[in-house]
C-alpha positions in Angstrom: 19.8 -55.9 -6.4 20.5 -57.2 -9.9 17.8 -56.6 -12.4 18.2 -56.9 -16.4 16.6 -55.7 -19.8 18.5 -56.6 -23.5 17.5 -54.4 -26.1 19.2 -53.2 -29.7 20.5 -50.0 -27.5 22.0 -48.8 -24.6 20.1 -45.9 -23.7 18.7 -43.7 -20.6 15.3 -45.2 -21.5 16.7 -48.8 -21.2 18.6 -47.7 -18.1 15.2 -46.0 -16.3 13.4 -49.4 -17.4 16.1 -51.7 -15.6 16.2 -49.7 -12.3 12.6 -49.7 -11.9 12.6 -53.5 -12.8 15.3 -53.5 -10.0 13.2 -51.7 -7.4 10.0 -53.3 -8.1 11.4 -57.0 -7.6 12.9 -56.0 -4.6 10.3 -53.3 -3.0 11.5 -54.5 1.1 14.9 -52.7 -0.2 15.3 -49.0 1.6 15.1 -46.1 -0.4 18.9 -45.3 0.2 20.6 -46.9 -2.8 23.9 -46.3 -4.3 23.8 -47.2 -8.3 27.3 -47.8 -9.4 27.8 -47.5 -13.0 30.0 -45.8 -15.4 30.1 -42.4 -16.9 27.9 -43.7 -20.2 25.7 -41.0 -21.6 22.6 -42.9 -20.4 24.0 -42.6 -17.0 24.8 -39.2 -16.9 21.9 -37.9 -19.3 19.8 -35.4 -16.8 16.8 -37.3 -17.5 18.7 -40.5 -15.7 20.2 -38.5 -12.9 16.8 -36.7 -12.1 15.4 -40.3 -11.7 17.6 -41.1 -9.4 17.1 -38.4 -7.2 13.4 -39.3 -7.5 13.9 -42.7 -6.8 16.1 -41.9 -3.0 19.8 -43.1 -5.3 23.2 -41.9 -5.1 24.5 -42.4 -8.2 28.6 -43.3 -7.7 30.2 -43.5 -11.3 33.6 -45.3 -12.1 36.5 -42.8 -13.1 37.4 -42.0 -16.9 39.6 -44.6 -18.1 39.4 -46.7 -15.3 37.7 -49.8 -16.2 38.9 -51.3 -12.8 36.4 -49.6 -10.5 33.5 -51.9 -12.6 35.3 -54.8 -12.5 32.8 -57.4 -11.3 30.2 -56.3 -14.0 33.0 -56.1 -16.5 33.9 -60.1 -15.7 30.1 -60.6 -15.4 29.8 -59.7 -19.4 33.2 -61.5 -20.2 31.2 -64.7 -18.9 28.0 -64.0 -20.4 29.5 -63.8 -23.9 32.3 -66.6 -23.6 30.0 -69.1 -21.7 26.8 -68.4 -23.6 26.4 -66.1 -26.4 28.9 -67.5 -28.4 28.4 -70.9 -28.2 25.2 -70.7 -29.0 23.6 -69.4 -32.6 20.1 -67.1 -32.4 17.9 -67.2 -35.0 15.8 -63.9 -33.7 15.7 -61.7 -31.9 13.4 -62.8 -29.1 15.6 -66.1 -29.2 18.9 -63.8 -27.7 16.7 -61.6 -25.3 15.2 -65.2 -24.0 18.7 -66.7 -23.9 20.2 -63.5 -22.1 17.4 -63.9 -19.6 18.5 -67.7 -19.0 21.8 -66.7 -18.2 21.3 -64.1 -15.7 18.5 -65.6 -13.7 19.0 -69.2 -13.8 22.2 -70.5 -15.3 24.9 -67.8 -13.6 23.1 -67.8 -10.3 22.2 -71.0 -9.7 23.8 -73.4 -12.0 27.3 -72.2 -12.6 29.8 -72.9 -9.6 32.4 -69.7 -9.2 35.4 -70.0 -7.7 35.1 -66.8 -5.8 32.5 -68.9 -3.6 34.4 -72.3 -3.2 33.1 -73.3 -6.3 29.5 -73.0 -4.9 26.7 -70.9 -7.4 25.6 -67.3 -5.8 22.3 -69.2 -4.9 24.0 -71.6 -2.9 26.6 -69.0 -1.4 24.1 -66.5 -0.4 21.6 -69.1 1.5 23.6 -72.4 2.5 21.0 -74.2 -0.3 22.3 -76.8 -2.8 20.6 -76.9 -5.9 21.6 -80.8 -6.2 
């Protein structure tokens, strides 16, 4: 499942709001989950961890000082602010949180070829559909 929220701060409020966004766009997904994330303090703040356990997930979290465990989403940022945010200039707000939104749902997963797929988009790689 891959769900987003951009706000001014990471927090266990913002995390909450994005798993339930995650679950509620994908509600024929089981209730046995496993959330991999790092050890942030919105992560491991009791208030997170309880929703988890309310919401069926097992929480797996990367080791200390190991930056390789998250690796995908780690690339997945590098792209979002090399590709976008940089080359483009916000004049709000709103305008980055819209532009954000772009990325994630349209441009990365259905525009952008990656060369992990053959140079296909995720779209394309996941269902045999060209978007051309």
């Amino acid at each position: 499942m891959v769900s987003s929220i951009t706000d001014r701060n990471i927090t266990t409020d913002l995390a909450i709001r994005t798993v339930k966004k995650a679950l509620e766009a994908q509600t024929s997904v089981s209730k046995n989950l496993i959330l991999h994330s790092d050890q942030g303090s919105q992560f491991t703040s009791k208030e997170f961890t309880e929703f988890c356990e309310s919401a069926g997930i097992t929480q797996s979290m990367s080791k200390a000082g190991y930056p390789y465990d998250n690796a995908p989403m780690e690339r997945y940022f590098n792209t979002l602010k090399n590709e976008w945010i940089y080359l483009h200039d916000y004049l709000a707000e709103d305008d980055l949180y819209a532009s954000v939104e772009e990325f994630a749902y349209v441009w990365y997963n259905h525009v952008r070829p990656h060369s992990y797929n053959g140079y296909k988009t995720p779209f394309e790689a996941g269902t045999g559909i060209s978007n051309y």
